[in-house]
C-alpha positions in Angstrom: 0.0 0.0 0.0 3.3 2.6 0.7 4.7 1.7 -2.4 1.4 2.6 -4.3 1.0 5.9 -2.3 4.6 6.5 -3.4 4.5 5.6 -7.3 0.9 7.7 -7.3 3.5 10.3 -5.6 6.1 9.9 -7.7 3.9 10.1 -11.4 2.1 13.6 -10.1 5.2 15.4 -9.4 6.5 14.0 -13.1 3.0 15.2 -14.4 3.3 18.5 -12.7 7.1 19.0 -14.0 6.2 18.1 -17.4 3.2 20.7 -17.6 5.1 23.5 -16.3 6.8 24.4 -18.9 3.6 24.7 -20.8 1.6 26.4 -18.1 5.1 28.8 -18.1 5.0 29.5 -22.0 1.3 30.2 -22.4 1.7 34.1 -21.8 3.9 34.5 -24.3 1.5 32.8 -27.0 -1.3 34.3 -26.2 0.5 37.6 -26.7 1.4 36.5 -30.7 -2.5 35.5 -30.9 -3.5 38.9 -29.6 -1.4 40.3 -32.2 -2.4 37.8 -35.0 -6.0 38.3 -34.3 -5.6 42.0 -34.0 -4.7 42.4 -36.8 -7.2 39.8 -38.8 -10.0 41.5 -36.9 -9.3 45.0 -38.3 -9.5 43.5 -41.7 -5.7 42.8 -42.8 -4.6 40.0 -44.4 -2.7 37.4 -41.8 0.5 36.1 -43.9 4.1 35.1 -43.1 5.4 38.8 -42.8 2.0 39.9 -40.1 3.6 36.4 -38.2 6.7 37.8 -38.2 5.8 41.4 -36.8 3.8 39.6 -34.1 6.2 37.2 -33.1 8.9 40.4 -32.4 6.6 42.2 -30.9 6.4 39.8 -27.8 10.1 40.6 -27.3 10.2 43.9 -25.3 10.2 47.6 -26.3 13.1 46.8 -29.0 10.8 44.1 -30.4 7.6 46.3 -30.1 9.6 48.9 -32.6 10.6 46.2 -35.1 7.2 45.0 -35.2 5.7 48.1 -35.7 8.3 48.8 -38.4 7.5 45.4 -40.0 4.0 46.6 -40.5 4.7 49.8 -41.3 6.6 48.7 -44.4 3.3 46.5 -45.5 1.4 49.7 -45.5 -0.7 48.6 -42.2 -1.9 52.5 -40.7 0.1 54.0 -38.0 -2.7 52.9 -35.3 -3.4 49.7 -36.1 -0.2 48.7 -36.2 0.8 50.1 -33.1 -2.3 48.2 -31.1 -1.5 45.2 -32.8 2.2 45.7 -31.5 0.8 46.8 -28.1 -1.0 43.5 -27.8 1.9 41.1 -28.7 4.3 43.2 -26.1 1.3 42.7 -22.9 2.3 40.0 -20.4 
């Protein structure tokens, strides 16, 4: 019966260890959706380049600047592309 408390023990500590790292990440992605649906919701076109933007815009101010550039330079307006950068650089 110890040895069965112990094992049920041991696989929920490996369960919980395993999942952290997702539970940890899941900020982070949500971030790149806001941006992504962002975006898509104010009527651009979501391609490779939008993907891009978003996924530097998670990475700080520096980030937030080369995704607004990114969009900038596929003729997204000023605003828009500043919320979409705002919402991939929120924690």
């Amino acid at each position: 019966m110890i040895r069965a408390k112990r094992a049920i023990g041991v696989l929920a500590a490996t369960a919980m260890a395993g999942a952290l790292p997702v539970l940890a990440a899941s900020p982070a992605q949500a971030s790149y959706t806001d941006c992504v649906n962002c975006m898509s919701n104010l009527g651009y076109i979501v391609g490779p380049n939008v993907q891009d933007a978003c996924a530097y815009g998670e990475n700080g101010s520096f980030g937030s600047i080369v995704c607004q550039n990114i969009l900038y330079s596929l003729a997204v307006k000023m605003d828009d592309a500043n919320e979409a950068c705002y919402q991939a650089s929120r924690d």
